[in-house]
C-alpha positions in Angstrom: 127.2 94.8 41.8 127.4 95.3 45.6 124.2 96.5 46.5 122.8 98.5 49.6 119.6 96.6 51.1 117.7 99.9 50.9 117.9 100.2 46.8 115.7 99.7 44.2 113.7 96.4 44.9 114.1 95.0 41.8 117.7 94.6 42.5 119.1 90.9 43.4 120.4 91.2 47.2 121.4 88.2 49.0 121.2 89.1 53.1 124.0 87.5 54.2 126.9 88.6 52.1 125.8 91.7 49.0 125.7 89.9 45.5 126.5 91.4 41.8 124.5 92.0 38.6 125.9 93.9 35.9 124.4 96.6 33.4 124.1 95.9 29.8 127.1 95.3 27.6 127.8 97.8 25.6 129.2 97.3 22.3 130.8 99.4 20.0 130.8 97.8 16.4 131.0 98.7 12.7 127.6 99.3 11.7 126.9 97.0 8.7 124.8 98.4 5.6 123.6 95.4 3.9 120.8 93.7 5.1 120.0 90.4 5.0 123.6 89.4 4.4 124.1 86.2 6.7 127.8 85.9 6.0 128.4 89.6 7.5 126.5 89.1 10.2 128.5 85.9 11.5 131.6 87.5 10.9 130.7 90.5 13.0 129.7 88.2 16.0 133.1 86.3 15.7 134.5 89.6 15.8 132.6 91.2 18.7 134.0 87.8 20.2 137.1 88.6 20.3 137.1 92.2 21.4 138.2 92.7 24.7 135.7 93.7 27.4 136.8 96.2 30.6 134.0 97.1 33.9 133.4 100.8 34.7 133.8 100.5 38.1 130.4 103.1 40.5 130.5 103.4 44.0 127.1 105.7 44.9 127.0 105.8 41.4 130.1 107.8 40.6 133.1 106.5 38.3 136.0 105.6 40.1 137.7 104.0 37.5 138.0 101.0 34.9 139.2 97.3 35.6 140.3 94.8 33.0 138.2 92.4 34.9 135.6 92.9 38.1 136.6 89.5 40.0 139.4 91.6 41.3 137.0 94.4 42.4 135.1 91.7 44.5 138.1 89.6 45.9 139.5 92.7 47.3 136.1 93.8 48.8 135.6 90.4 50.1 139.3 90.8 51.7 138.1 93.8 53.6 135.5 91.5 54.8 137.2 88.5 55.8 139.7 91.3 57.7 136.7 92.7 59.3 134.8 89.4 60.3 137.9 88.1 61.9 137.7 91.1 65.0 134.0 90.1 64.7 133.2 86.9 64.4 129.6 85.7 64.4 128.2 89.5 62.8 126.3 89.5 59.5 128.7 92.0 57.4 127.2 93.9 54.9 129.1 96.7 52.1 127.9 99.9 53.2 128.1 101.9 49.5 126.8 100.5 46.1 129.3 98.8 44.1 128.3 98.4 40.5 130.1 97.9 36.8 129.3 99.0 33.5 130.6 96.7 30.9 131.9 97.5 28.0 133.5 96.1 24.6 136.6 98.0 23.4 139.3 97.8 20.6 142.3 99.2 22.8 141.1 98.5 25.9 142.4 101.0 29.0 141.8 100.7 32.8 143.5 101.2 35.9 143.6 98.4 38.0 146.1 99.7 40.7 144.2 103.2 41.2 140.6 101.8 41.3 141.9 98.8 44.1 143.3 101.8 46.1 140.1 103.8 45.9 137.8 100.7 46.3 140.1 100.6 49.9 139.8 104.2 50.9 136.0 104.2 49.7 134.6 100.8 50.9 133.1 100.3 54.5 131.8 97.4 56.0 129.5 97.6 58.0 127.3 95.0 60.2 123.4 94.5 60.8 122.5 95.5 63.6 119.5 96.1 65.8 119.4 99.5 67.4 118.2 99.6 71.0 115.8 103.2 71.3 114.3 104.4 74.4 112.0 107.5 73.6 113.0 107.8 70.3 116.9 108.1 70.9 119.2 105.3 69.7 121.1 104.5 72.8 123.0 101.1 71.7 123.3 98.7 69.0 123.1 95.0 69.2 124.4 92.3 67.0 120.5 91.2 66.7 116.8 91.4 68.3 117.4 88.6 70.6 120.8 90.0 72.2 118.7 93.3 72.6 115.7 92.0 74.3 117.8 89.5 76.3 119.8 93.0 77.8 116.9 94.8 78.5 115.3 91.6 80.8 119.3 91.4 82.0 118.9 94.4 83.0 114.8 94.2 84.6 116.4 91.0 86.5 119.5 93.0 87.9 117.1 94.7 90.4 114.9 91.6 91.3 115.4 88.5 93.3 116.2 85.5 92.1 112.9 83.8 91.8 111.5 86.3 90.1 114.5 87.6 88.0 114.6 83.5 86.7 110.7 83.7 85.9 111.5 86.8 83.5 114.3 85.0 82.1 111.9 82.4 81.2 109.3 84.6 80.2 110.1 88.6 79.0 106.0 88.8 80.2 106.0 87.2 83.0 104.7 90.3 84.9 102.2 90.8 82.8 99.9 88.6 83.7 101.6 87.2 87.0 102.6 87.6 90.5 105.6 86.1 92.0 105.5 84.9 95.9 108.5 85.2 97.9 108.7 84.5 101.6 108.1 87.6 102.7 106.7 89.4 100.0 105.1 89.2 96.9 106.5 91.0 93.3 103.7 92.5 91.2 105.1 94.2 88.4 108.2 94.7 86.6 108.5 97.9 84.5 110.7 100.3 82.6 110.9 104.3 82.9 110.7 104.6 79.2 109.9 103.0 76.0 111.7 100.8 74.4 112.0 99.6 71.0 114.0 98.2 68.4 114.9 99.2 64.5 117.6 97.7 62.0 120.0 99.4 61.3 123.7 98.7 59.4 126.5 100.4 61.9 130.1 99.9 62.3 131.2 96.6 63.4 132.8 98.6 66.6 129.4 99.6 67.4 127.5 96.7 68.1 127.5 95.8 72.1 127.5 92.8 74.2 124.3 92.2 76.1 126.4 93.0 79.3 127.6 96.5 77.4 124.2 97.1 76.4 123.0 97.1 80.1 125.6 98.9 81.3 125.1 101.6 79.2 121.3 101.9 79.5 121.6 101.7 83.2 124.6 104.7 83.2 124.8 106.2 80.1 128.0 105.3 79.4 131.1 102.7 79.1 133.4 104.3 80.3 134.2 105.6 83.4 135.9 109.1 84.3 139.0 109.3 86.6 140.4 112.0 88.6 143.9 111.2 90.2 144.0 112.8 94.1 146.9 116.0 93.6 148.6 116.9 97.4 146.1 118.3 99.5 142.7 117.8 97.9 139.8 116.9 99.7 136.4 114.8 98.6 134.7 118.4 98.8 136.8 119.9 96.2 137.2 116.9 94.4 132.9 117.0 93.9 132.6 120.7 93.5 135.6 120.4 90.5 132.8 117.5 88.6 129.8 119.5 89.6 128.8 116.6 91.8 127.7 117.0 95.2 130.0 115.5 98.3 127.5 112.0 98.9 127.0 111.9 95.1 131.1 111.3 94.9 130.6 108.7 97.9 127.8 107.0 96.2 130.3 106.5 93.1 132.9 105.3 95.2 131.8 102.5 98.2 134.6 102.5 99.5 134.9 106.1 100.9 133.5 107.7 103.6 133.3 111.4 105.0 136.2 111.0 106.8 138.6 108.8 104.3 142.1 110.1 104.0 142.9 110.1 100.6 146.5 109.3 99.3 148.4 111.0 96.5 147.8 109.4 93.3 144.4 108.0 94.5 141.8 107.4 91.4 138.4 108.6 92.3 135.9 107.6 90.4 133.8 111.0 89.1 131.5 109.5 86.3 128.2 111.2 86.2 126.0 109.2 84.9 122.4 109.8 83.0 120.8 106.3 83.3 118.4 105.9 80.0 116.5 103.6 81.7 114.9 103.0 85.5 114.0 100.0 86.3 110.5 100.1 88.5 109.8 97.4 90.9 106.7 96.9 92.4 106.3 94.8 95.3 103.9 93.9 98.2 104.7 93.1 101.5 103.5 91.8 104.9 105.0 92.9 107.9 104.2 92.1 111.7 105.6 94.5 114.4 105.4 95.5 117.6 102.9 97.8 119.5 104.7 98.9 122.2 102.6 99.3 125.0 101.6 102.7 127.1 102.5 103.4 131.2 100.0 105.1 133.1 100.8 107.0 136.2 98.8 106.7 139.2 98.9 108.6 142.4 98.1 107.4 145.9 97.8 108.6 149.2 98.9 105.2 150.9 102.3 105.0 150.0 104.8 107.4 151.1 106.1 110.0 148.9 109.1 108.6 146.7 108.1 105.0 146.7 106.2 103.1 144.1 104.6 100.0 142.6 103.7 98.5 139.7 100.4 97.9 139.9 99.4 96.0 136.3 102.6 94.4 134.3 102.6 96.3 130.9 102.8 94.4 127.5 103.1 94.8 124.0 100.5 94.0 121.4 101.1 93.3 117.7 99.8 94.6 114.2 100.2 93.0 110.8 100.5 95.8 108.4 100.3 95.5 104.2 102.4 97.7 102.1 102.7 98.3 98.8 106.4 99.3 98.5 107.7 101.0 94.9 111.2 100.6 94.1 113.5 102.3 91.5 116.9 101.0 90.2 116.2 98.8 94.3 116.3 102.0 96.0 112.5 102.3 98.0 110.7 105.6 96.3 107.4 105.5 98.2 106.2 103.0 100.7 101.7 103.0 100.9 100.3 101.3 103.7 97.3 99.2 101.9 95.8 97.8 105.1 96.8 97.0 108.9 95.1 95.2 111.5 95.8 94.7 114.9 96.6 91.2 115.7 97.5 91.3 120.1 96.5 94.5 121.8 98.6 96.0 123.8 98.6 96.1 127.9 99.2 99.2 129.7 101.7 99.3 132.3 100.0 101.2 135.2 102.2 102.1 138.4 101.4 104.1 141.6 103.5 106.5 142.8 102.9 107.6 146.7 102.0 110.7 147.6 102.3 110.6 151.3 104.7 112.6 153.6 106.3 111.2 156.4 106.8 113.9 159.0 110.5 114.0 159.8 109.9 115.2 163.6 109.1 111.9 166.0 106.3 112.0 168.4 108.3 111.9 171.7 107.0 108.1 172.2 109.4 105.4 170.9 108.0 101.9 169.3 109.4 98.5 170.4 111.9 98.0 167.1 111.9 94.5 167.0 108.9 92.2 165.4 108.8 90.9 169.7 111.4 89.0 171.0 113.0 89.2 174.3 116.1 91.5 175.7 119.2 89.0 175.8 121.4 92.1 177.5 120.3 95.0 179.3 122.4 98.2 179.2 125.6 98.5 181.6 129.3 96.7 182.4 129.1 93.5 180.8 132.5 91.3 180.2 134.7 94.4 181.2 133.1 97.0 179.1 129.9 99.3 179.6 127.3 97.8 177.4 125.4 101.2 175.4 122.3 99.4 174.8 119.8 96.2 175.1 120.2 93.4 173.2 116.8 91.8 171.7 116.7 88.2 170.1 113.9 85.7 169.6 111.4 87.5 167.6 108.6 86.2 165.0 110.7 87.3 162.0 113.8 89.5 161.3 112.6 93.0 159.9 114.0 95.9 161.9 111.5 98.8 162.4 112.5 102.7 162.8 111.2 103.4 167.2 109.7 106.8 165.8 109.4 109.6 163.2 112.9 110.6 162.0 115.6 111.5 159.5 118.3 109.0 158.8 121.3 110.1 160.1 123.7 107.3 158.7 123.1 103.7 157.4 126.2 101.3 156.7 128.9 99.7 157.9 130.6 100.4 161.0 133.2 98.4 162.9 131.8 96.5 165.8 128.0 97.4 165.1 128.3 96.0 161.9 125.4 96.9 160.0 124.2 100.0 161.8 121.1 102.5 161.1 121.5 105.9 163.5 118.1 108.1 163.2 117.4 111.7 164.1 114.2 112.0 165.6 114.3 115.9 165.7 112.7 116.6 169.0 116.0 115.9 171.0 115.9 111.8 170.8 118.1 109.9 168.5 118.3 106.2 168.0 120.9 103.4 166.9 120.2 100.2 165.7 123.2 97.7 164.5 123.9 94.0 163.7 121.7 93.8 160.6 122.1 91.6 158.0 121.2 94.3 155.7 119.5 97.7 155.8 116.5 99.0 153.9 117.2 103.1 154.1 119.9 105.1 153.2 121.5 108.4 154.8 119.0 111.5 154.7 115.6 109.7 153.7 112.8 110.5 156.1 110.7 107.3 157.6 107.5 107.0 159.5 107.4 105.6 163.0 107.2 101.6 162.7 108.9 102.0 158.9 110.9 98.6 157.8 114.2 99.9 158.2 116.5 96.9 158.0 116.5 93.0 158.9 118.1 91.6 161.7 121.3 89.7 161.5 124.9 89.2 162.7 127.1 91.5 161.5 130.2 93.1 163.3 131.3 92.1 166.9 128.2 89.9 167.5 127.8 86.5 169.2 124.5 85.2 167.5 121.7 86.9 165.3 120.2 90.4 167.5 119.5 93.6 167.0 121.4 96.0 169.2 119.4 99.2 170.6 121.0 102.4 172.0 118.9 105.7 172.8 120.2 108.7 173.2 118.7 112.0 174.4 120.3 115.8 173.4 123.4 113.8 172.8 123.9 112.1 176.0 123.2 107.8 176.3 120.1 107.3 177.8 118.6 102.9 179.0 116.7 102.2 176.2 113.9 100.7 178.7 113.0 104.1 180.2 111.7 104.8 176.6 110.2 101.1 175.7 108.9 98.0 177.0 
């Protein structure tokens, strides 16, 4: 009889394919009232010989009919087999009901082969061993055996680690238990599910039993299938999310390739799967990390330098910390990052500068300064080569830096035809002062300088013969000699 595994023990089961016994004949014989009468009794076993035997046919124990002979009740199961194993090749195909047969000896012997084939078909499933996959008591998956079970759950630890270590737990499911794995830059210390896991055997439809790629799939997202929804005119991601119950970046997570601001076409599939992972997988990891500690500016104040200018009076520069974390991921997104120790390697150097706190006055003191760094006067003021000359002309100094005569706002400072270079200061008492020909200038129109201030550097610029600094003074607007004011 075809057997289930979980029946009485003293029935015969082979594992691989179910095996047959059969109950007792039973006889049915003219009773024979002498004893001892050998003759009789020979006959009666020639006769029993010859009566023709038919097999009550028990699926689950109830009668489904009577077969001349019970090969045909086991080719035909073992036809629904052969038709089963070739979708699934390589499974271990079991019958999932209890066949058996009841012999017995008849005169006029009656079955119905057609009828009890039909019902054998309609009442006969095969099924396959499996191994169930549970997590927290639930059966989440079925796999063709142990191995292809344990080999998708490690698939699945490794899908989150890197390749050194996800090869070490393909090696060894327990790697982590014992062992650390050093990476460049970090180190992994431990590998662990959300959940339990275990394993049972179990007999299932053939169409049941996953791939260790299926397997993952579906502890990871709860399912195998994902769910479509085709764009309709008009629809936005917002209304798309709200229709699923989702949340707008929940819908972008599902699909990379959109964005806030993707236009979506007519007939567009968006993926709108929610899915209930099973299983997390939790990565533990340690890490070193060096960074920067940028370094601080202090601000001084000082009385010797004027009011706007500044200098830098120690260069500032950044130190450096090496800092230990111990970093938890789940499914490789971070969950909580704990700083285990930090030291600093370089400290930092402040920056300090000085800003100037002086005033200049902007009102001059009535007595001009010689502008020049010495030198001589190469022209004097008056006619010179047809023209009236506004100014002297001084040359020959100890170096080129242009200084304001006196106290003063600056008027102007740029370029200007002829002069070239040309600085004109207000001394606000009635004197102003021009200065042209530099090579460049130091000050710029409306800044207030001090009385022997840096205001430019001697040069060439504009109508000029050689390198001088030209000097005009004038007084309540009108051109006074420069000399009757400095010597």
């Amino acid at each position: 009889m075809w057997m289930k595994k979980e029946n009485n023990p003293n029935t015969f089961v082979d594992t691989a394919k179910r095996k047959y016994t059969s109950f007792g004949t039973k006889v049915v014989l003219t009773t024979c009232l002498g004893l001892g009468i050998t003759a009789g009794t020979v006959q009666a076993d020639e006769d029993e010989q010859q009566i023709p035997t038919v097999y009550h046919v028990y699926v689950d124990g109830e009668h489904i009919g009577t077969v001349e002979n019970k090969n045909i009740v086991d080719e035909a199961i073992q036809q629904q087999i052969n038709k089963v194993e070739q979708k699934h090749k390589g499974m271990e195909l079991v019958v999932g009901e209890e066949v058996s047969y009841v012999p017995e000896k008849m005169y006029r012997a009656s079955f119905d082969n057609k009828d009890v084939l039909k019902d054998i078909k309609e009442e006969i499933n095969i099924q396959a061993d499996a191994t169930a996959v549970v997590v927290d008591g639930e059966v989440v998956g079925y796999a063709q055996s142990k191995e292809v079970a344990e080999a998708a759950v490690t698939k699945l630890k490794a899908k989150y680690l890197p390749k050194k270590a996800a090869a070490k737990l393909k090696e060894d499911s327990n790697y982590f238990d014992t062992k650390d794995v050093e990476l460049e830059d970090s180190t992994i210390k431990d590998v662990k599910l959300s959940a339990k896991v275990s394993y049972s055997d179990e007999e299932v439809k053939p169409s049941n039993v996953l791939t260790a790629d299926e397997l993952v799939q579906v502890m990871e997202k709860g399912t195998l299938e994902e769910k479509k929804h085709t764009v309709k005119d008009g629809e936005v991601l917002g209304e798309i999310a709200s229709q699923y119950n989702l949340s707008t970046q929940e819908l972008l997570d599902l699909n990379k390739g959109l964005d806030e601001g993707s236009v979506l076409d007519i007939g567009q599939e968006i993926n709108v799967t929610e899915y209930n992972s099973f299983l997390d997988v939790v990565v533990t990891e340690e890490k070193k990390e060096e960074s920067t500690i940028e370094y601080e500016t202090e601000v001084k104040k000082s009385e010797k330098l004027y009011k706007g200018d500044e200098e830098v009076r120690q260069e500032g520069k950044d130190g450096k910390k090496e800092t230990e974390y111990q970093i938890t991921k789940k499914n490789g997104n971070v969950i909580n990052e704990e700083v285990l120790h930090e030291e600093v390697t370089e400290k930092p150097q402040k920056e300090i500068i000085v800003k100037g706190t002086k005033v200049v006055p902007s009102r001059g003191t009535g007595s001009l300064n010689w502008p020049a760094a010495g030198g001589t006067i190469t022209s004097k003021q008056g006619q010179r080569w047809g023209a009236y000359h506004k100014g002297i002309d001084i040359a020959g100094v100890s170096n080129r830096t242009i200084s304001a005569a006196d106290n003063g706002t600056v008027v102007s400072a740029g370029y200007d035809g002829g002069y070239g270079n040309k600085v004109v200061i207000n001394h606000n008492n009635g004197l102003k002062t021009v200065y042209a020909h530099m090579s460049s200038i130091k000050v710029n129109a409306g800044q207030t300088v001090e009385k022997g201030q840096p205001i430019g550097i001697m040069g060439s610029t504009g109508d000029s013969t050689g390198v001088h600094l030209h000097f005009e003074v004038y007084k309540n607007g009108s051109l006074q000699n420069p000399l009757n004011y400095v010597r």
